[in-house]
C-alpha positions in Angstrom: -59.8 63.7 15.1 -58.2 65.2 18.3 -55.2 68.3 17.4 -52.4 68.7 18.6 -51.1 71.5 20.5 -47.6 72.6 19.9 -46.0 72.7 23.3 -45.3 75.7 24.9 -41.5 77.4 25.2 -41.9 77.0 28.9 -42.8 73.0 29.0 -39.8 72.4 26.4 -37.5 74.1 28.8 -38.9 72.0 31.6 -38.9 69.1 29.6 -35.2 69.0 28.7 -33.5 68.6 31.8 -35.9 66.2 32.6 -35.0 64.3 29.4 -30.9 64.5 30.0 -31.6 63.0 33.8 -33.0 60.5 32.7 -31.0 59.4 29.9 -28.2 60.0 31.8 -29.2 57.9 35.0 -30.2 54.6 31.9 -26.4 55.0 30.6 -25.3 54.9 34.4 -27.5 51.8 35.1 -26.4 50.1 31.8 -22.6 51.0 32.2 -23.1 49.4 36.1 -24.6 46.0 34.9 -22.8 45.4 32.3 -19.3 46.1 34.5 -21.2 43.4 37.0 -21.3 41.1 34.9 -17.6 41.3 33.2 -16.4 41.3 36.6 -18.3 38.2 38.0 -17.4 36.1 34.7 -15.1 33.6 36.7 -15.4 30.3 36.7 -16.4 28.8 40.3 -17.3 25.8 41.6 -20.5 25.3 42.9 -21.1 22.4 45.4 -24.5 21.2 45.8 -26.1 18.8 48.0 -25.6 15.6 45.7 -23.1 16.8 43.2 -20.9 19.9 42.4 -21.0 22.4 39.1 -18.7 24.5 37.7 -20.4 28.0 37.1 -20.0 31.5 36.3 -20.3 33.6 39.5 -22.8 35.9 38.1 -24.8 32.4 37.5 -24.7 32.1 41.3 -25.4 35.5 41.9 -28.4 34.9 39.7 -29.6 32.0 41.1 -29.4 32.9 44.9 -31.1 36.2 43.8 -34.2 33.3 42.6 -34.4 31.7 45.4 -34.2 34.5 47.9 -37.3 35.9 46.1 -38.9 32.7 45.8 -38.3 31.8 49.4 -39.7 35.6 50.1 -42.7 35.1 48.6 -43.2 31.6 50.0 -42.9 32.9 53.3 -45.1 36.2 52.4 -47.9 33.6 51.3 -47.7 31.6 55.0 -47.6 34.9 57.1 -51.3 36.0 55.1 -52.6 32.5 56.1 -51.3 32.2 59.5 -52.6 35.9 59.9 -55.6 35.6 58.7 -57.2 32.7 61.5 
């Protein structure tokens, strides 16, 4: 059974800041999306090709975010074919 080594003054000193960074830079990143998404709550119409929706505007953000990557990755797929004859 492998021991365990307590750690050294040195690597908890190093350690910490690295700890506070990073839980810092999470509450940033959670604060941020969750102030995206109160502020895209509005209703908005959303017309399609064959009929129209009423969605929430991060919805739409959401879904043109899908299809972007989608689309990307479609496209991605053709360029490795076309390049490779």
């Amino acid at each position: 059974m492998p021991r365990f080594r307590k750690p050294s003054e040195e690597q908890i000193r190093e350690w910490q800041p690295r700890f506070w960074a990073k839980l810092i830079g999470l509450v940033v990143i959670a604060a941020y999306v969750i102030a995206f998404i109160i502020e895209n709550h509005k209703n908005v119409h959303l017309h399609f090709v064959l009929f129209t929706a009423k969605v929430s505007q991060i919805w739409l953000i959401l879904l043109s975010l899908v299809i972007g990557a989608l689309g990307g990755a479609l496209l991605r797929q053709l360029h490795r074919r076309h390049s490779r004859h």
